[in-house]
N, C-alpha and C positions, 0 to 999 in steps of 0.2 A: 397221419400227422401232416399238417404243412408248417411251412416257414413262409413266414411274407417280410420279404425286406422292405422297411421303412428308412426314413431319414429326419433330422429335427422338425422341417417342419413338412405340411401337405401341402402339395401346389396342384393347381390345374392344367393343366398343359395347353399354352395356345393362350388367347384372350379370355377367361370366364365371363360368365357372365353372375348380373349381383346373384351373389348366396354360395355358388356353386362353391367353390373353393370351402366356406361353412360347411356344407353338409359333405363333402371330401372325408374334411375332418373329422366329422360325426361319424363316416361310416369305418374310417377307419380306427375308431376307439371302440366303434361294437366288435370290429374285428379282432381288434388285441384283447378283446376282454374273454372271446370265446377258449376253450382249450384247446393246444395245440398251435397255437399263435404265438410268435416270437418276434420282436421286432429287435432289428440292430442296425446302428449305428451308422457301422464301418465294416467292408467289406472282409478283410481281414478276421472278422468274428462268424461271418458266415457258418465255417464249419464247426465252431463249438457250440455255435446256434443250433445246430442241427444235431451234434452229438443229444443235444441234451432231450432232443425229440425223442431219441430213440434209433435216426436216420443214422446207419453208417454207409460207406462208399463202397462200391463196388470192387472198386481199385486200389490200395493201398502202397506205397514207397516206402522203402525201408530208410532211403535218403531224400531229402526235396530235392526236385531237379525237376529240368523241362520235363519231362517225360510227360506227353497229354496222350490221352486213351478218348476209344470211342466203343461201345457195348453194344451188339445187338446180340437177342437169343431168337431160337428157332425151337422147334419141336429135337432136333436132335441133338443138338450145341450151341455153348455161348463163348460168341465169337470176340476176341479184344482187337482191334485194332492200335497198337501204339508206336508213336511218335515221338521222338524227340526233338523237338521242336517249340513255337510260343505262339500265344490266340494272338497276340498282340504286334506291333513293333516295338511299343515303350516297355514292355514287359521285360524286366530282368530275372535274376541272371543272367545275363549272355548263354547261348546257348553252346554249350560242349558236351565233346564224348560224358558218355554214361556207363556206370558198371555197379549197379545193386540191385539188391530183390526187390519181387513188386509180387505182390498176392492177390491174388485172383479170385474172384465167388462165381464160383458155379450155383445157377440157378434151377436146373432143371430138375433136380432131389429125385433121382430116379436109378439106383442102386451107383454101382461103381463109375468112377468119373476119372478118366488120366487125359493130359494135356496134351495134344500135339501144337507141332509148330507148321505155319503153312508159309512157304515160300510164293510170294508173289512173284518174282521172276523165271521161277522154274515150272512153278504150278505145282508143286510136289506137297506132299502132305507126311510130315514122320511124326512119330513118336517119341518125347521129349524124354531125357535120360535120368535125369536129374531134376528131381526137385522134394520136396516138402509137402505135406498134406496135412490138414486139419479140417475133418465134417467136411464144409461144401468148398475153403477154402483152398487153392492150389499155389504155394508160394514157389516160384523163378527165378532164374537171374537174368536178366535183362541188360544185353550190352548194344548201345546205337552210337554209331557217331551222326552226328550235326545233320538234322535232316532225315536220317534213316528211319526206316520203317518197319517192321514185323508183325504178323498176324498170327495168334494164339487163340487154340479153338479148343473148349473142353468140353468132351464127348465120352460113350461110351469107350471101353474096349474094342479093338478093332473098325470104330466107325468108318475109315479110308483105309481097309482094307489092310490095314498091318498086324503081321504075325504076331507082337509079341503085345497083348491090350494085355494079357493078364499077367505077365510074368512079373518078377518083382524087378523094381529101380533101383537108380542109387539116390541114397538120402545126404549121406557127406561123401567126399574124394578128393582128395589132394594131387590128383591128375589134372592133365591141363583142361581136358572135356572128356565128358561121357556122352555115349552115343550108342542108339541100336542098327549094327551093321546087319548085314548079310551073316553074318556068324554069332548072331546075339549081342548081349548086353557089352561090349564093346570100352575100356580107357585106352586115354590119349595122352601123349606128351610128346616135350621135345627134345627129352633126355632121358636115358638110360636112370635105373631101379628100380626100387620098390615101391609102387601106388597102394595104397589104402584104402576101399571103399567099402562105407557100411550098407545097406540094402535095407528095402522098404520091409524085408519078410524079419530082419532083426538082426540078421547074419553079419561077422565081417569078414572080408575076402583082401590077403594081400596080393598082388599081381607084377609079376617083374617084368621091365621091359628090357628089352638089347637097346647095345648103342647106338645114339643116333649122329650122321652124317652134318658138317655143318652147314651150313647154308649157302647158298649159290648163290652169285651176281656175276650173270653172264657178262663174259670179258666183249662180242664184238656182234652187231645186227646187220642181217642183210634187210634191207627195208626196197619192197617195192610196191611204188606207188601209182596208182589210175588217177592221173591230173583231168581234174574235169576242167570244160571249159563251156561256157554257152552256145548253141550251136546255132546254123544260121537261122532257125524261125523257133517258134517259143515251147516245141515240142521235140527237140534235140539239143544231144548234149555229144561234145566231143572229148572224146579221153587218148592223153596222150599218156604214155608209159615213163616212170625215170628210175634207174634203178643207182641205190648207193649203197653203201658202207657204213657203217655208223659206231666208232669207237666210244663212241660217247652221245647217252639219248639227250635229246633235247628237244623244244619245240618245230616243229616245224618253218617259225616268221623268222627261228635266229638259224639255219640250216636256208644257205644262199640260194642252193638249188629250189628249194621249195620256199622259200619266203611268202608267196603270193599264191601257194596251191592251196588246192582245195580237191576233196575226193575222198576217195581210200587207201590206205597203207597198211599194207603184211609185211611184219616183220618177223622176222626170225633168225634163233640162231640154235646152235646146239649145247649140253649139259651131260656131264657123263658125271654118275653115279657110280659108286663103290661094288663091284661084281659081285659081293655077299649081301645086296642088297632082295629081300625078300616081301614074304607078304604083309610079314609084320609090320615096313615101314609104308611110310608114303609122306604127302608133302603139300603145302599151299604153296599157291602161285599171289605172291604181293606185286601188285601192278604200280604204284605208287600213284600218282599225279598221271590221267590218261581222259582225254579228251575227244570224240564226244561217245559215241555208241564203240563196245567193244567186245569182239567173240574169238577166244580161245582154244586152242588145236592142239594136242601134244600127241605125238607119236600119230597122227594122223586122224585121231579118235577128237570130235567137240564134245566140252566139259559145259557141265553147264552155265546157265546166262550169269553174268556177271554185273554186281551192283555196283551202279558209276558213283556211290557214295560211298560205297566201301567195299574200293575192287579186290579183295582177295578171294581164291577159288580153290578149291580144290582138288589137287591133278593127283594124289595116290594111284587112283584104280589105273592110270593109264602110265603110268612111271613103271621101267623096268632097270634093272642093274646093267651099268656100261651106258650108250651116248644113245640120249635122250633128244627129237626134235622137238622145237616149240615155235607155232604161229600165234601173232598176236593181231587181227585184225581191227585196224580202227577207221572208223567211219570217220570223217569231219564236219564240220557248218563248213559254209558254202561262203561266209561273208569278206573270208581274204581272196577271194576269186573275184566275188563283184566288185568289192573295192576298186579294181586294177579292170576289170571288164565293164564295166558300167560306172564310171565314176562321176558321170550327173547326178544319179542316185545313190550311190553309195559313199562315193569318193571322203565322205568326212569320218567314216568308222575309221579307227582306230585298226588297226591288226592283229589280229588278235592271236594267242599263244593257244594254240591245238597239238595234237598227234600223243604217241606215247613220250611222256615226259621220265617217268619212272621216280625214287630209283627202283628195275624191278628186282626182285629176289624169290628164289625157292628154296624153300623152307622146311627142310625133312621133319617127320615124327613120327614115333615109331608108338602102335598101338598092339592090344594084347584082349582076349575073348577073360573076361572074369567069370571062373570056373568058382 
């Protein structure tokens, strides 16, 4: 089937010459007359133009939202790349946080199909916990803020190497996530009782959880910083050390000492958890507002990479009961340096607001293996 979008009337693009734009016309009424041809209007009708083909999309929203997707398949998986985000500037809605399902067609009709999710910052490839099936379609929930990105890739059993391709999922859960740990089919929350989750095999499983700890906001940072500086010829750079206190985070341009730096800054401070604190719990690290590149340390152990559009990570595995260290490295731009070191050239930027702004917080939750 195709679709050919038309408009009222046919033009020829550019100058014509005599006729051309006539027989335009002509050939596009042979076209509309053949089957399989639809003309519309307004852009808007596009896709019930296209339903009526017979054409449905790959991709489906349970809500409209930015959410744009891009599909390639391969011999072993079909790969979704989505976005939340707009093809346009003029394009509205405005783009914002996202939180609904989106269904997915697997295309490769080649016995069992489960969905992994592939982390572009970490390069990791798992096994999705939660979701929906129907024939080739695989419905998700799909959560991005502004800009964010995720890649869904649906394959066989096991295609990256994970234990559990065949075991069964969960289908609904009233836990905050599901996920397959290191101890199996895995719920998550951030409080204490009883979760719910029904499974792909038919089953339902209730699962309690212990109490969870409340949230951290470290009270004081020690922050040490590598102040670069240009050095004397165009392949050296001079770093000078400053070390502070920080009761309160904030940028670096409103923070006297460093108003004008530029470089890197490890901050850290320490968190003491609850001594009955075990394996069942663990916790995200919310960085809030953190500017520009940044890597995470806890207990001396890095977590891994961290999305500058939506920094929170995950520090469980490396969390123990009683006092917990934490480094936050941030890297910065370079352009409140030049501003103040080259100001023929730079001198007109602006100063710009860098470093960890926060606010940050750790976040306990306590999970539980559904038996």
């Amino acid at each position: 089937m195709v679709l050919f979008g038309a408009f009222d009337q046919a033009l020829t693009p550019g100058v014509p010459d005599d006729g051309e734009t006539d027989r335009l016309r002509a050939l596009l009424a042979r076209l509309l007359a053949l089957p399989g041809f639809v003309r519309v209007t307004d852009k808007a009708a596009v896709g019930d133009a296209l339903a009526e083909l017979g054409v449905t999309p790959d991709v489906r929203h349970a809500t409209p939202s930015t959410l744009l997707n891009a599909h390639r398949a391969t011999d072993d998986a079909d790969f979704y790349y989505l976005c939340n985000g707009k093809h346009a500037e003029t394009v509205k809605p405005a783009v914002a946080a996202i939180d609904h399902d989106v269904t997915l067609r697997g295309t490769r009709g080649r016995g069992a199909t489960v969905p992994y999710l592939l982390d572009a910052w970490t390069g990791r490839a798992v096994r999705l916990a939660r979701y929906t099936q129907d024939g080739d379609d695989v419905t998700l929930r799909v959560r991005l803020q502004p800009g964010e990105t995720t890649i869904v890739a649906l394959g066989r059993p096991g295609l990256f190497g994970d234990r559990y391709g065949n075991r069964p999922h969960a289908v609904v859960s009233d836990a905050d996530d599901v996920l397959f740990t290191g101890r199996g089919l895995t719920v998550r929350a951030g409080a204490a009782g009883p979760r719910t989750t029904r499974l792909s095999d038919g089953s339902t499983v209730t699962t309690t959880l212990p109490s969870v700890p409340d949230p951290i906001t470290p009270a004081t940072w020690e922050l040490e910083v590598e102040d670069w500086y240009p050095g004397s010829d165009a392949t050296r750079t001079e770093r000078v050390r400053r070390d502070l206190t920080l009761d309160t985070l904030a940028p670096w341009s409103k923070i006297p000492e460093l108003a004008d730096s530029a470089g890197v800054g490890r901050y850290r401070t320490e968190v003491t958890l609850p001594d009955d604190w075990t394996a069942s719990h663990g916790a995200v690290l919310e960085l809030g507002q953190v500017s520009d590149t940044v890597r995470v340390t806890v207990n001396g152990t890095s977590v891994p990479a961290v999305d500058r559009l939506h920094p929170v990570v995950d520090v469980g595995p490396c969390l123990r009961g009683g006092h917990n260290s934490i480094e936050i490295e941030v890297a910065t731009p370079l352009i409140n340096r030049l501003r103040v070191a080259q100001p023929s050239v730079f001198g007109t930027a602006a100063r710009q607001d860098y470093g960890l702004v926060g606010p940050v917080r750790l976040v306990p939750y306590a999970q539980a293996v559904v038996s």
